[in-house]
C-alpha positions as CSV (number, residue, x, y, z in Angstrom):
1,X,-6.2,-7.8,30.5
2,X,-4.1,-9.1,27.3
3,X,-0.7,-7.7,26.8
4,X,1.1,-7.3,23.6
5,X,4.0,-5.8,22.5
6,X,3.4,-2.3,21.3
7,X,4.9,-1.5,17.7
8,X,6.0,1.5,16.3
9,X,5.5,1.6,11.9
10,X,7.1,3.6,9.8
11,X,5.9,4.0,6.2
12,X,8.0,6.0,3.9
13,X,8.1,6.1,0.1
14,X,9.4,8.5,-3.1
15,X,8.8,8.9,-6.6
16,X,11.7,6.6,-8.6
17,X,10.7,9.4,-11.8
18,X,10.0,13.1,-13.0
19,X,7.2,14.6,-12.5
20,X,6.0,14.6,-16.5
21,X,6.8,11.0,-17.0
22,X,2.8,10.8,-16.9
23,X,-0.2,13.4,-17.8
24,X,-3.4,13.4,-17.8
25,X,-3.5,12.5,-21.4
26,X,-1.7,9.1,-20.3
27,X,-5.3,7.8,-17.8
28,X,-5.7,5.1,-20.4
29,X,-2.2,4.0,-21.2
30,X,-1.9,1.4,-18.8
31,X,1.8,0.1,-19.5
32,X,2.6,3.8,-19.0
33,X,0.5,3.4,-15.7
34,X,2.7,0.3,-14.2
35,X,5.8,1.9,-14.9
36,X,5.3,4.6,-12.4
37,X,7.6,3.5,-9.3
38,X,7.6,4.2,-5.6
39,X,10.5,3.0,-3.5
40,X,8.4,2.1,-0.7
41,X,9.6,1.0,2.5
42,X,8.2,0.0,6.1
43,X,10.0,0.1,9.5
44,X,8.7,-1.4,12.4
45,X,10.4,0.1,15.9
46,X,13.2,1.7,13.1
47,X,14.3,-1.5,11.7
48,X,13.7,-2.2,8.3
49,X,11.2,-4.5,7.5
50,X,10.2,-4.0,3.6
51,X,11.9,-1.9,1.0
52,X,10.9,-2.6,-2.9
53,X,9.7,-0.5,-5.8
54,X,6.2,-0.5,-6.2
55,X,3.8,0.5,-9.2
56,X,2.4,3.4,-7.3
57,X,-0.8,3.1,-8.9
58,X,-1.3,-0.5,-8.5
59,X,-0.7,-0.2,-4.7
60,X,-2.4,3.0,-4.6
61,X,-6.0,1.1,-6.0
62,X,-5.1,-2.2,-3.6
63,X,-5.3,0.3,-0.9
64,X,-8.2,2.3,-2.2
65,X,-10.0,-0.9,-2.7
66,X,-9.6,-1.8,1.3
67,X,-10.1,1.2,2.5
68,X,-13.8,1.0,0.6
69,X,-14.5,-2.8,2.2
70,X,-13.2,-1.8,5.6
71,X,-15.9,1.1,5.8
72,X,-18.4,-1.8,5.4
73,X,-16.5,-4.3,7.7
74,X,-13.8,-3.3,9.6
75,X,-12.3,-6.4,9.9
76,X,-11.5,-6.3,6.7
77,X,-8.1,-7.8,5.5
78,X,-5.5,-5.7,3.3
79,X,-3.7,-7.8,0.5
80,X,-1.3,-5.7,-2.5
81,X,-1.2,-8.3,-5.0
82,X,0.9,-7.0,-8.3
83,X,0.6,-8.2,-11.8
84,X,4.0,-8.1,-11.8
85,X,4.1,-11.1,-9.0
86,X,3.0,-14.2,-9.2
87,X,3.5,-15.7,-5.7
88,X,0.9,-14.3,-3.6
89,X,0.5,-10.7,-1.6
90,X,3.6,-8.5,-1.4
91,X,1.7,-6.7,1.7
92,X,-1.0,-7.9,3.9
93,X,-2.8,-6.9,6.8
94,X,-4.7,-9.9,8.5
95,X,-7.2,-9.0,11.4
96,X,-7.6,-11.8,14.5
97,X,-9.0,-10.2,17.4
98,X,-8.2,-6.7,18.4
99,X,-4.6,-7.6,16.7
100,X,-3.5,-7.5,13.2
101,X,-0.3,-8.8,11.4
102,X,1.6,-7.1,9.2
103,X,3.3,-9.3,6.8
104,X,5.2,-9.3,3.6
105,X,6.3,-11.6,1.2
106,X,9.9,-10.0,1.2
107,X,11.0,-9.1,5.0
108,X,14.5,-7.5,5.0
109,X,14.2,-8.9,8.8
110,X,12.9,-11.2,11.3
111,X,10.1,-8.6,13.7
112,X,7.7,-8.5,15.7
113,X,4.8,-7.8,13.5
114,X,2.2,-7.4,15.3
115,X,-0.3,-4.3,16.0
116,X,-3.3,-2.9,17.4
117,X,-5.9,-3.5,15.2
118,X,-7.1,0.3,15.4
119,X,-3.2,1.5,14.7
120,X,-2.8,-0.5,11.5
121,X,-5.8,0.5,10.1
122,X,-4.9,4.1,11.0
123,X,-1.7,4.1,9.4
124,X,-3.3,2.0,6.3
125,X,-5.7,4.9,5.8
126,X,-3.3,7.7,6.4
127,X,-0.8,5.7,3.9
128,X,-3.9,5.8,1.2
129,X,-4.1,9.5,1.4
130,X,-1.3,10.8,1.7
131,X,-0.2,8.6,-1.2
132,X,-3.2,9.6,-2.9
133,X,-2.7,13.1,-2.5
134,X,1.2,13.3,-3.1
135,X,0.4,11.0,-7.0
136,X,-2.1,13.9,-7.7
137,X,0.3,16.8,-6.5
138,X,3.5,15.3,-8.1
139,X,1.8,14.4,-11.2
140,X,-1.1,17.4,-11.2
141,X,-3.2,15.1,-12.2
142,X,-6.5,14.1,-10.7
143,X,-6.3,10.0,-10.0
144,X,-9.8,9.3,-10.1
145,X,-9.6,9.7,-13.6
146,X,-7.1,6.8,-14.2
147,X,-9.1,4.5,-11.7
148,X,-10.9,2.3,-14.1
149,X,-8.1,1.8,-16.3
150,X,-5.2,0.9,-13.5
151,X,-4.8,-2.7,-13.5
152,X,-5.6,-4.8,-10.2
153,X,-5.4,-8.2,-8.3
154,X,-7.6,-9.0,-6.1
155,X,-6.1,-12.4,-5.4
156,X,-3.0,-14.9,-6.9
């Protein structure tokens, strides 16, 4: 039987604005769109591994995306590319057997990285929900609506 080191991750983020800094009215107003923050930030066994503000959006339709290719092959990768950032994923998610990696392009520290496949797609898809939900609650707006017009990378 393998052995691996089992990680504990953390995600945590919050809204850097007000909740009327964007309506409904705004779906099509995409540099309105990108200014929407979240200070988002990852701990793995409580030490910090990634803090930045993210365009909540963005990341929101990065995960979105994955979350859609994963249902049709679950070993799937994750990459958040921004078009804010030009030198490759801020966040990725990288499948090799039952194990995936976690990486960033900004690591407040040196960890251990690595998961269960299984848990890191768990806490992906809980991460797209709840983000998902909390946008629409904190903004009452519905985000499917916005979809089509919120800018996304797919690669640098």
């Amino acid at each position: 039987m393998e052995k691996y080191r089992t990680n504990t991750l953390y995600f945590t983020y919050h809204f850097t604005c007000s909740p009327n800094e964007i309506t409904a009215s705004d779906k099509r107003d995409t540099a309105k769109i990108l200014s929407i923050d979240i200070f988002f930030t990852i701990k793995i066994n409580n030490q910090l591994y990634f803090q930045a503000d993210l365009p909540a959006f963005e990341f929101y339709k990065a995960l979105a995306k994955w979350q859609k290719k994963w249902l049709k092959n679950q070993q799937a990768a994750f990459y958040y590319f921004s078009i804010e950032y030009d030198e490759g994923a801020i966040l990725e998610m990288i499948p090799f057997h039952r194990l995936a990696r976690l990486n960033t392009s900004w690591p407040e520290a040196e960890v251990y990285n690595v998961f269960a496949h299984q848990y890191l797609v768990n806490e992906l898809s809980l991460l797209e929900g709840n983000l998902k939900n909390d946008i629409e609650r904190y903004f009452d707006i519905k985000i499917s609506s916005f979809m089509p017009h919120i800018p996304y990378r797919e690669e640098c």
